[in-house]
C-alpha positions in Angstrom: 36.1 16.8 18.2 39.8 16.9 20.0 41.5 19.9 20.8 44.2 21.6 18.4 47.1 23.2 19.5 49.1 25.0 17.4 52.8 26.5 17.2 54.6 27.9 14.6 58.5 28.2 14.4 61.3 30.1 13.0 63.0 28.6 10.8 65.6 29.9 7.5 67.2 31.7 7.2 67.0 32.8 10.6 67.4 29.5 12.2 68.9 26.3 10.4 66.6 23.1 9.8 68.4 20.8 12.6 68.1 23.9 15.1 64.5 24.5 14.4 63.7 20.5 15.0 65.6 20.8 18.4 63.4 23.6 19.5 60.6 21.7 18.4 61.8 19.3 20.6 62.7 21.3 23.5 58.7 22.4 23.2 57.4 18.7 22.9 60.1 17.3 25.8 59.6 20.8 28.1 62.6 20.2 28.2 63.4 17.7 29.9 66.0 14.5 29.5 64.5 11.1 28.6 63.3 8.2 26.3 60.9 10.6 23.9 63.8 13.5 23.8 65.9 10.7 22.9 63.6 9.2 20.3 62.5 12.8 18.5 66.5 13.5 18.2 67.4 10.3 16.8 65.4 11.2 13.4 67.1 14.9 13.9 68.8 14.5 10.6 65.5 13.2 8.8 63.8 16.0 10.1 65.9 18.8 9.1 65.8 17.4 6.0 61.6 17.7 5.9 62.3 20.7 7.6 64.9 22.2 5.1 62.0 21.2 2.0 60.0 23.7 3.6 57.5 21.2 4.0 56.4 22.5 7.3 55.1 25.8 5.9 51.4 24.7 4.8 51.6 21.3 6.1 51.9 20.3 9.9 53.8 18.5 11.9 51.4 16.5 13.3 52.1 15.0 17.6 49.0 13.0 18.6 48.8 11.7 22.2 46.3 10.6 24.8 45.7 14.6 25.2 45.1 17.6 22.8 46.4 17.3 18.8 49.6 19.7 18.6 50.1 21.1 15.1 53.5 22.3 14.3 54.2 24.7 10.9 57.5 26.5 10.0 58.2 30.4 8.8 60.7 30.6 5.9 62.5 33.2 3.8 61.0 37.3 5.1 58.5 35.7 7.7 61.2 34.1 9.3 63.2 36.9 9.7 60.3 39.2 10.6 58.9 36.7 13.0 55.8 38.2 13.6 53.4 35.2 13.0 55.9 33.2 15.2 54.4 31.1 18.1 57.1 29.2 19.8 55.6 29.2 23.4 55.6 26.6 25.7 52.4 24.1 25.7 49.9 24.0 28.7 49.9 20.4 28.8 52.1 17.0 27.7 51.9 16.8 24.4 53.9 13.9 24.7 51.4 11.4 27.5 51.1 8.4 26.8 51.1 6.7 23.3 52.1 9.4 21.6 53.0 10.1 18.1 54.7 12.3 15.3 53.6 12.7 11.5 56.5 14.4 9.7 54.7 15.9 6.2 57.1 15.2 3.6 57.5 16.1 -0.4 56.3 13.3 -2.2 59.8 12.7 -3.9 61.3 11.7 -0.8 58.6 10.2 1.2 60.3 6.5 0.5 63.6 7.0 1.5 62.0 9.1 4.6 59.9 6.4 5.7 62.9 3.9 5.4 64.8 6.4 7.9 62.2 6.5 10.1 61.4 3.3 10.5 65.1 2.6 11.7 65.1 4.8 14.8 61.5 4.4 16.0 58.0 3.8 15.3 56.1 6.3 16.4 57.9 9.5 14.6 56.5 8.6 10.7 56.1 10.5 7.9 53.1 11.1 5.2 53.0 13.0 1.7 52.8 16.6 2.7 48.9 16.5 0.8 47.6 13.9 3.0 45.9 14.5 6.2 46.6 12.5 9.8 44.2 10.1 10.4 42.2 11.2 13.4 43.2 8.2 16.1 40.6 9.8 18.5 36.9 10.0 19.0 35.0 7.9 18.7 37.4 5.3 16.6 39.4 5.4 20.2 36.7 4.7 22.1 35.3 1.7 19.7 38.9 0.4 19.9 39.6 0.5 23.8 35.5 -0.8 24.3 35.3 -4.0 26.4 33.4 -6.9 25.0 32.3 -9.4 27.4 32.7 -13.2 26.0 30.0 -14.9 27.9 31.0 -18.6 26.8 34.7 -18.0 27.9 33.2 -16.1 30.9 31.5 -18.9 32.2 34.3 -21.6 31.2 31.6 -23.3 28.6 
């Protein structure tokens, strides 16, 4: 089984959508200038729009890497304000190494015209009907995938 991590953000009224996906950012970057910081705030506006549905609040958003699973969820409305079940700290590892992705959950009215977006700034930040689970990429499916098979015949040139 992989390792979950899991934050949890402010969001309205005490923080507006776009603001709340750049400090999702900020935690998934640490920070830091480059081609994923520049990738996760190209679909800014798509994902203040998911994030503005309140779609994050019992759904995550979803980062998958060659490390530890990062779950993401959103506080709304008194919880937001409160802040209490807030977790905005910084991750112990990169939640971003190496082919790393983002699963935006989305309201099932919009998932189309979200996926359209998507797909025109990059290919690893996607979206999925807020009811659906990820697909688990690791385990054992990983492992089967990157397994080397040996082609005896083309081996030995026959």
């Amino acid at each position: 089984m992989s390792t979950v991590a899991s934050r949890t953000f402010q969001s309205s009224p005490g923080r507006d959508a776009l603001a709340t996906w750049n400090a999702i950012v900020d935690l998934l970057t640490k920070g830091t200038a480059g081609a994923a910081r520049t990738e996760l705030l190209a679909v800014g506006g798509v994902a203040a729009s998911i994030i503005a549905d309140q779609a994050p609040r019992d759904a995550a958003i979803t980062v998958t890497c060659d490390g530890p699973r990062t779950r993401i969820y959103c506080l709304y409305d008194d919880d937001a304000i409160d802040g209490g079940g807030a977790n905005e700290n910084a991750l112990a590892y990169d939640p971003l190494k190496g082919d790393w992705r983002v699963s935006l959950p989305c309201e099932t009215d919009d998932l189309a015209w979200v996926q359209a977006a998507l797909k025109k700034h990059s290919t690893r930040i996607t979206a999925r009907d807020r009811e659906e689970a990820v697909k688990d990429t690791g385990g054992a499916e990983a492992a089967a995938a990157q397994t080397l098979t040996l082609d005896p015949k083309g081996f030995l040139g026959s």
